[in-house]
C-alpha positions as CSV (number, residue, x, y, z in Angstrom):
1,X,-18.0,-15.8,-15.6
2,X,-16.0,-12.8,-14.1
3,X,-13.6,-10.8,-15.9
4,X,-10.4,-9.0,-14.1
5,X,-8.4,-6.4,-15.3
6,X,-5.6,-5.1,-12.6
7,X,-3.4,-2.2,-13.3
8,X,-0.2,-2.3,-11.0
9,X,-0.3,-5.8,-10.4
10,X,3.7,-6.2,-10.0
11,X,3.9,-3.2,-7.6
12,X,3.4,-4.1,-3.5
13,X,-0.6,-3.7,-3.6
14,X,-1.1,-5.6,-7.1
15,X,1.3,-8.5,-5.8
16,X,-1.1,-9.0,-3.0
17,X,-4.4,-9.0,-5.2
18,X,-2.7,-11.2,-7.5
19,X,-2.6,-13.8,-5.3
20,X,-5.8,-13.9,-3.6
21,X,-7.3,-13.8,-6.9
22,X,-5.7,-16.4,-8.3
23,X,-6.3,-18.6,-5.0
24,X,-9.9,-17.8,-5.5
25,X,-10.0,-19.1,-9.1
26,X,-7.8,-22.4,-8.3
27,X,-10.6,-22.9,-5.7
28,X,-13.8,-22.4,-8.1
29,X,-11.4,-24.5,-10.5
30,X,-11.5,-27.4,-8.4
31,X,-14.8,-27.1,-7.2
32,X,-15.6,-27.5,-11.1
33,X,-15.5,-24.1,-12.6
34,X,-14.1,-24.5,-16.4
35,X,-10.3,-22.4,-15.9
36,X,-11.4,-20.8,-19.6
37,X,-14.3,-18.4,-18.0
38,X,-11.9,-16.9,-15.7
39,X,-10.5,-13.7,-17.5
40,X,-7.5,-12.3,-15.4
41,X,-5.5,-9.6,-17.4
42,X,-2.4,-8.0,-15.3
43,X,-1.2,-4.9,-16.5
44,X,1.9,-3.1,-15.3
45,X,5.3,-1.5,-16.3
46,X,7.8,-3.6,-15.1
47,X,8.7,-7.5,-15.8
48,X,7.4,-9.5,-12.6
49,X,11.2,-11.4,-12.8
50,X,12.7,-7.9,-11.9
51,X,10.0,-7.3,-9.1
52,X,11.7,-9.2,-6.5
53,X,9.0,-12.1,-6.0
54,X,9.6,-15.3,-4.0
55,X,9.3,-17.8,-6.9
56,X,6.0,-19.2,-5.3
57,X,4.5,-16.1,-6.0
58,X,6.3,-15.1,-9.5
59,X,5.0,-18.9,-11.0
60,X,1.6,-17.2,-10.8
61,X,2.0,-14.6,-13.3
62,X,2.5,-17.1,-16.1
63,X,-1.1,-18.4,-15.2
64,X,-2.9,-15.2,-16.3
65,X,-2.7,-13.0,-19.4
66,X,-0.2,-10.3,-18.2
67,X,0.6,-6.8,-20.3
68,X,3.6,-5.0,-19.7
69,X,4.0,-1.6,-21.3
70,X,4.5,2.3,-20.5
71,X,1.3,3.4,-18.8
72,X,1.7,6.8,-19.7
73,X,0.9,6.0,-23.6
74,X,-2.7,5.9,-23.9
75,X,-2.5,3.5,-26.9
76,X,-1.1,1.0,-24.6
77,X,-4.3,1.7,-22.2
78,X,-6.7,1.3,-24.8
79,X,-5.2,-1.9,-26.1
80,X,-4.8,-3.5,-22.4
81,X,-9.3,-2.7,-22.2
82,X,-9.6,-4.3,-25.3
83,X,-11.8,-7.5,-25.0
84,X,-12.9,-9.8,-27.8
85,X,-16.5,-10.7,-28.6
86,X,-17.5,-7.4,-27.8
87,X,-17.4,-8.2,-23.8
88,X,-16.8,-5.6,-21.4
89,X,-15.0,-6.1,-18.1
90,X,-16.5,-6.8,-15.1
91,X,-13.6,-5.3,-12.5
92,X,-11.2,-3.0,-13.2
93,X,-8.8,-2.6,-10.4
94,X,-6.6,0.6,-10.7
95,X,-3.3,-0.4,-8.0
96,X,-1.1,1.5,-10.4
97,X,-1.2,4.9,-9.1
98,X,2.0,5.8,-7.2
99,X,2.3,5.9,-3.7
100,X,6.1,6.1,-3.3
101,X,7.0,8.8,-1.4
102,X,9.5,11.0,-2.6
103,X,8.7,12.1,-6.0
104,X,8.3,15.1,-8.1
105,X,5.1,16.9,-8.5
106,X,5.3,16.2,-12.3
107,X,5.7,13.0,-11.6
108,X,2.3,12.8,-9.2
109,X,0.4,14.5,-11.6
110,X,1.6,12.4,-14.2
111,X,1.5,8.9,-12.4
112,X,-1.0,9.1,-9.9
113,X,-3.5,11.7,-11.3
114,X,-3.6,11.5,-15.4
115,X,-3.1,8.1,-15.0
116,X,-6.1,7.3,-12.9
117,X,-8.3,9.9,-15.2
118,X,-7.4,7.5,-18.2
119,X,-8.0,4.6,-16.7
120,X,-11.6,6.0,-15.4
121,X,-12.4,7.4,-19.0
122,X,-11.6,4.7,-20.3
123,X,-13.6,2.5,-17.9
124,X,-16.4,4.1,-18.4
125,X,-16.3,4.4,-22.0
126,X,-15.9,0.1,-22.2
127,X,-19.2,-0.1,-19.6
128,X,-17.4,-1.4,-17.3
129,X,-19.0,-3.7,-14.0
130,X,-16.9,-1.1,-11.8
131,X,-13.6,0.6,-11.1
132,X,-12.0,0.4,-7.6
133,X,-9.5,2.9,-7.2
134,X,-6.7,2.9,-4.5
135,X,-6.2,6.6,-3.0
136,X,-4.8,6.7,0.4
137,X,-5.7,7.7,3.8
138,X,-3.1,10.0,4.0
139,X,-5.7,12.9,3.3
140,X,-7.4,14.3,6.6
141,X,-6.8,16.9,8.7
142,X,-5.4,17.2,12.1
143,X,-7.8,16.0,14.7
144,X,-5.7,15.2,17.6
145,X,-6.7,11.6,18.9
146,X,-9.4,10.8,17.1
147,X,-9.9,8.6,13.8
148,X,-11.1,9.8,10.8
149,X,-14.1,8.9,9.5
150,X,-14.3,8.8,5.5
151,X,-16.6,12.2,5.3
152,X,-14.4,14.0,7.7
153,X,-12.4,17.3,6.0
154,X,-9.0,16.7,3.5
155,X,-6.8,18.3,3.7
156,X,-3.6,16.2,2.1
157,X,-0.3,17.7,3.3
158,X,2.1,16.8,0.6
159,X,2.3,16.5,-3.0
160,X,1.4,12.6,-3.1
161,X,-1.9,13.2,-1.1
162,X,-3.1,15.8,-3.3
163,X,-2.3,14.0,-6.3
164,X,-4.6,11.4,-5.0
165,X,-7.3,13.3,-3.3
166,X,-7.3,14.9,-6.9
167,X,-8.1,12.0,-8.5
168,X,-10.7,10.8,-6.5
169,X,-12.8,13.5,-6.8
170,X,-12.8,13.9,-10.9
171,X,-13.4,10.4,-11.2
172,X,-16.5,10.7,-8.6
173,X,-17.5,13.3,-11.5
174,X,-17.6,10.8,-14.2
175,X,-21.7,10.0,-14.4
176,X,-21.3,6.7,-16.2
177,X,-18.8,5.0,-14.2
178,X,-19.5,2.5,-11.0
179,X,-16.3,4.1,-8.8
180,X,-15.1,2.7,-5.4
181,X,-12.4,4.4,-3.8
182,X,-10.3,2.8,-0.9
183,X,-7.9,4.6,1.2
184,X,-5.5,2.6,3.1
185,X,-4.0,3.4,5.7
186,X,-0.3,2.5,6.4
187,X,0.5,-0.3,4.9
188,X,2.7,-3.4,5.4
189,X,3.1,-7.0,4.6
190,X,5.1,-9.3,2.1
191,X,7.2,-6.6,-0.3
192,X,6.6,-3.7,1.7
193,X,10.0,-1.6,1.5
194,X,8.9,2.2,2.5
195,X,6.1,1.6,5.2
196,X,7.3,-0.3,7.7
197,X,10.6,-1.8,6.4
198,X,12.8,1.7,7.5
199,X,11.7,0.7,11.0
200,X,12.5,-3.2,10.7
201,X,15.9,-2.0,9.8
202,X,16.5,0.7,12.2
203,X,15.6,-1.8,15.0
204,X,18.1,-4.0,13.7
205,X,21.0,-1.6,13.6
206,X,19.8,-1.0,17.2
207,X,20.1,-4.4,18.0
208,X,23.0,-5.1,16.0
209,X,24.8,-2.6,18.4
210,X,23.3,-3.6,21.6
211,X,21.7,0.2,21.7
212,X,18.2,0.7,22.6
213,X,16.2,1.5,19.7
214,X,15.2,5.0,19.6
215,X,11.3,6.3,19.0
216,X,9.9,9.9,18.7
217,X,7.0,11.0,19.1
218,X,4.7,11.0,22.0
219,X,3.7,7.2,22.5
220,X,0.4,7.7,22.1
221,X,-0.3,9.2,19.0
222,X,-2.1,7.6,15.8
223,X,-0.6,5.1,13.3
224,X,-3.6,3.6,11.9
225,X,-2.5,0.3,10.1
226,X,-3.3,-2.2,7.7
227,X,-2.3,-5.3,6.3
228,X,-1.6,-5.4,2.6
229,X,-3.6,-8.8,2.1
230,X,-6.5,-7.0,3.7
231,X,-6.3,-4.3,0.8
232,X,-6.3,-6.9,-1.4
233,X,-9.8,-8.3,-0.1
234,X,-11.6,-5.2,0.4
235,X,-11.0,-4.1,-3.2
236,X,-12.4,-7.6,-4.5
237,X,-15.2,-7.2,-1.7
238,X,-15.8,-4.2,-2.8
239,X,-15.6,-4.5,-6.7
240,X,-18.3,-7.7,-6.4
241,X,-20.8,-5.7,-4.0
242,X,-21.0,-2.4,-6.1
243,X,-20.7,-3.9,-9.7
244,X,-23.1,-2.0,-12.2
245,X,-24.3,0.3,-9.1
246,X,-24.4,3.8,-9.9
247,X,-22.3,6.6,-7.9
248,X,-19.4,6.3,-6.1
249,X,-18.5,4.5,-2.6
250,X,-15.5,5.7,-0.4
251,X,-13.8,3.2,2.1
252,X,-11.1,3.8,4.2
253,X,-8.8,0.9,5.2
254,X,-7.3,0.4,9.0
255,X,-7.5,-2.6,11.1
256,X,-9.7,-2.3,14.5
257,X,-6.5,-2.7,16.6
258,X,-6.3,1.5,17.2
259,X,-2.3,1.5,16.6
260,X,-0.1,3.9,18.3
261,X,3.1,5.0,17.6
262,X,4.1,3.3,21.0
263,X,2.2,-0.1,20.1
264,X,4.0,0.2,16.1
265,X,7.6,0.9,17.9
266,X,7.0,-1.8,20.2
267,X,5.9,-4.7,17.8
268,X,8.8,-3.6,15.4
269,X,11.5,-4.0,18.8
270,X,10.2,-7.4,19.4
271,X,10.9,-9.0,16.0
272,X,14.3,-8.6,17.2
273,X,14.5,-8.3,21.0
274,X,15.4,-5.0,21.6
275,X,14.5,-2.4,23.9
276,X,13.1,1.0,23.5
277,X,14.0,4.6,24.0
278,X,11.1,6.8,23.9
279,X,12.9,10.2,23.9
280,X,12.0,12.3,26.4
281,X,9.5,15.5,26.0
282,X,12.7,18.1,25.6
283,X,14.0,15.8,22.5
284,X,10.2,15.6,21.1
285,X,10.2,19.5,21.8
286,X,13.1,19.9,19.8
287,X,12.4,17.7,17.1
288,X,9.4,19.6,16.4
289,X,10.9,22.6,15.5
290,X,13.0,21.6,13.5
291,X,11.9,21.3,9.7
292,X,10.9,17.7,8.5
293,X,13.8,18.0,5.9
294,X,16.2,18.5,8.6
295,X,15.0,16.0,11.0
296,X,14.7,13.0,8.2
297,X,18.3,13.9,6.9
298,X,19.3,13.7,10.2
299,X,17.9,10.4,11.3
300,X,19.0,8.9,7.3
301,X,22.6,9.9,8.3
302,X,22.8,7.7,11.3
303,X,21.1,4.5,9.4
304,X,21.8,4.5,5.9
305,X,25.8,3.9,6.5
306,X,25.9,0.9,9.6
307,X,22.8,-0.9,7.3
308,X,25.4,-0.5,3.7
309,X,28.3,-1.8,6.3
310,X,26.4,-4.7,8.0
311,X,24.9,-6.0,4.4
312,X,28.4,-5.6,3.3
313,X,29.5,-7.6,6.3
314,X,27.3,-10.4,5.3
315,X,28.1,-10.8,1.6
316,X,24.7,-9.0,0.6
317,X,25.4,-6.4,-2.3
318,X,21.9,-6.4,-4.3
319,X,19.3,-5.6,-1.5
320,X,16.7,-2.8,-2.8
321,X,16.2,-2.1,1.1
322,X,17.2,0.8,2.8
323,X,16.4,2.2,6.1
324,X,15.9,6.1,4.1
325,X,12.3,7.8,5.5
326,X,11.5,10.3,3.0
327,X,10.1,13.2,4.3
328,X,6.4,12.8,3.2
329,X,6.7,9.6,5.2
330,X,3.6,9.8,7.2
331,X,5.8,9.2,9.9
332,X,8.0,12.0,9.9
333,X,4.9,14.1,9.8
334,X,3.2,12.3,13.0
335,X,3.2,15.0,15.5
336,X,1.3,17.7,12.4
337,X,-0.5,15.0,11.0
338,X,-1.4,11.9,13.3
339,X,-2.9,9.0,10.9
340,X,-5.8,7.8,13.4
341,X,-8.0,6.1,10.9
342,X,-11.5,4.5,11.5
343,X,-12.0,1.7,9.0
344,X,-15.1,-0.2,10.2
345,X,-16.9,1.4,7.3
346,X,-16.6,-1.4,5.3
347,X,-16.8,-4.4,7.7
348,X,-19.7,-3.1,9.3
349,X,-21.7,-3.6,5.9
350,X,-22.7,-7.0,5.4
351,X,-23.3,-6.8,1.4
352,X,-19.9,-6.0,1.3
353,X,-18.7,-9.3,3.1
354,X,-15.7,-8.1,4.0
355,X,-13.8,-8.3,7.6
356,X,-10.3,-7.9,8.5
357,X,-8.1,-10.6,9.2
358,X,-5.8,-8.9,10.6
359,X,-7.1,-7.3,13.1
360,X,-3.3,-5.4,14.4
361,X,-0.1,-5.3,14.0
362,X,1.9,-8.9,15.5
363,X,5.7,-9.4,15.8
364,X,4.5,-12.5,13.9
365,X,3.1,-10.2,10.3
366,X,6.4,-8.2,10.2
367,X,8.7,-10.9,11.0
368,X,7.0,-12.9,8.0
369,X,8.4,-9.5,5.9
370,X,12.0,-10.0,7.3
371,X,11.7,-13.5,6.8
372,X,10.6,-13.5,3.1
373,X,13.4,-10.9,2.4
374,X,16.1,-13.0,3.8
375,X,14.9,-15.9,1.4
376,X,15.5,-13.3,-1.5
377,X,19.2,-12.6,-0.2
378,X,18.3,-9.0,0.7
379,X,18.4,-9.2,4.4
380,X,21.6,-10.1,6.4
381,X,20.6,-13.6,8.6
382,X,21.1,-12.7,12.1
């Protein structure tokens, strides 16, 4: 019976996983499957009671086998592939590698790139079925309107995207090891707080103030998007079609609804009524000249203190949200770096098995992330 092994599975993307996977074996469970061939091991480096998890979803990390420990100690890595009887694992999912923006390059090469090398080394080393690695979509270059196929040219424009792209292709270099490699594009859903969360809270604010919610950009360029439970499928899609195939498969992630930064900005107003002001082509013109450091600090400055002073307002004083876009927010980079992704790829296999359920963004998906954060006490009732 099938054997799991999921780095990062306290982080956004491993939260995600976690459950479908463990829905999946209740399911075989009842339909007779004996609970004892089911090997789930979770491995991450945080407690999940400090991850912020409705308590639905934290009751299912006391029905697997979960490690926590520093993943930059190798020991710790080795001991976490360790299986008795001399079995190997079947799927090894790497969610572990950082994608939060922000950070130094040491800590990129550190946590996204060594990190994922170990894991593949030591994959392949233990046999395993096949490692599915999650890189990000974050990786092409310019090309205007159009979506990016996954053979089209990299060319990663920040630190984080390097990391990853790095990554990916060393472990493509490892002969022995089964390697799929998914690239999401932007991401949101349950636990999200970088992706789509800044622009939850800056529609708020807008709200809040009976202000029209401000959007740059022109309206139609690309925001490719994806669910997070979506991620969560493909990579156990994925992992089941290509265990013990040789090679390497590259996927990227985006949901068939062709999001634009109009449709996003629109989607995000409705979840609280508000109306939009697309700033006019003299703003835009402006706004592009001016450094992406200069234009994030500017836009932080006008959030960050009405969202401390309305969570203050309403007795919240513990919320791990904040409106903040750093600059390597795919965002801020939208008019240099539009994210138009094509992610039929996958779907349009049928050995894989795998289609999207969320085919776009709804005002119903992101108000389900406001709503689960208000249940937590980190998002003002209003």
């Amino acid at each position: 019976m099938p054997s799991y092994l999921v780095f990062g599975c306290a982080n956004f993307y491993g939260r995600a996983l976690v459950q479908q996977l463990c829905k999946e074996r209740d399911q075989a469970v009842g339909a007779g499957d004996d609970l004892q061939s089911w090997t789930i091991r979770g491995v991450d480096k945080v407690l999940p009671q400090l991850a912020s998890f409705p308590q639905s979803v934290l009751a299912l990390y006391n029905t697997f086998d979960y490690r926590m420990g520093n993943l930059r100690n190798h020991e710790f890595l080795q001991q976490v592939f360790s299986l008795d009887q001399g079995r190997t694992w079947d799927y090894v999912i790497n969610f572990a590698a950082e994608h939060k923006f922000g950070q130094s390059a040491q800590v990129y090469e550190h946590d996204v790139y060594r990190l994922s090398m170990a894991i593949g080394q030591l994959a392949a080393q233990s046999n395993v079925g096949v490692l599915v690695q999650l890189s990000t979509a974050h990786v092409f270059k310019n090309k205007g309107s159009a979506r990016h196929a996954e053979d089209d040219r990299l060319e990663p424009p920040n630190e984080l995207s390097m990391a990853h792209v790095r990554a990916e292709k060393e472990l493509m270099g490892i002969a022995s090891l089964p390697l799929v490699v998914l690239r999401p594009a932007l991401c949101y859903g349950p636990g999200d707080r970088q992706n789509v969360v800044p622009m939850l809270i800056a529609a708020l604010l807008s709200k809040v103030d009976g202000e029209k919610m401000p959007v740059l950009w022109d309206k139609d360029l690309c925001v490719s998007t994806v669910h997070v439970d979506d991620v969560a499928s493909a990579a156990l899609k994925a992992a089941r079609w290509f265990c013990r195939k040789p090679g390497s498969a590259v996927f990227n992630l985006a949901d068939p609804g062709d999001t634009t930064n109009a449709r996003l900005a629109q989607s995000v107003a409705a979840v609280f009524g508000c109306e939009l002001n697309f700033h006019s082509s003299a703003v835009n013109f402006i706004a592009k000249r001016l450094k992406t450091a200069e234009l994030t600090e500017e836009v932080n400055e006008s959030l960050l203190g009405p969202w401390m002073d309305l969570l203050a307002a309403h007795g919240i004083s513990n919320s791990t949200l904040s409106p903040y876009l750093d600059q390597e927010h795919p965002y801020c980079r939208l008019e240099s770096y539009p994210l138009g992704v094509d992610g039929s790829k996958i779907a349009r296999d049928p050995d894989v098995g795998f289609k999207y359920t969320h085919q776009q963004v709804t005002v119903e998906a992101l108000r389900a992330i406001v709503e689960e954060f208000q249940e937590l006490g980190q998002w003002p009732r209003i």
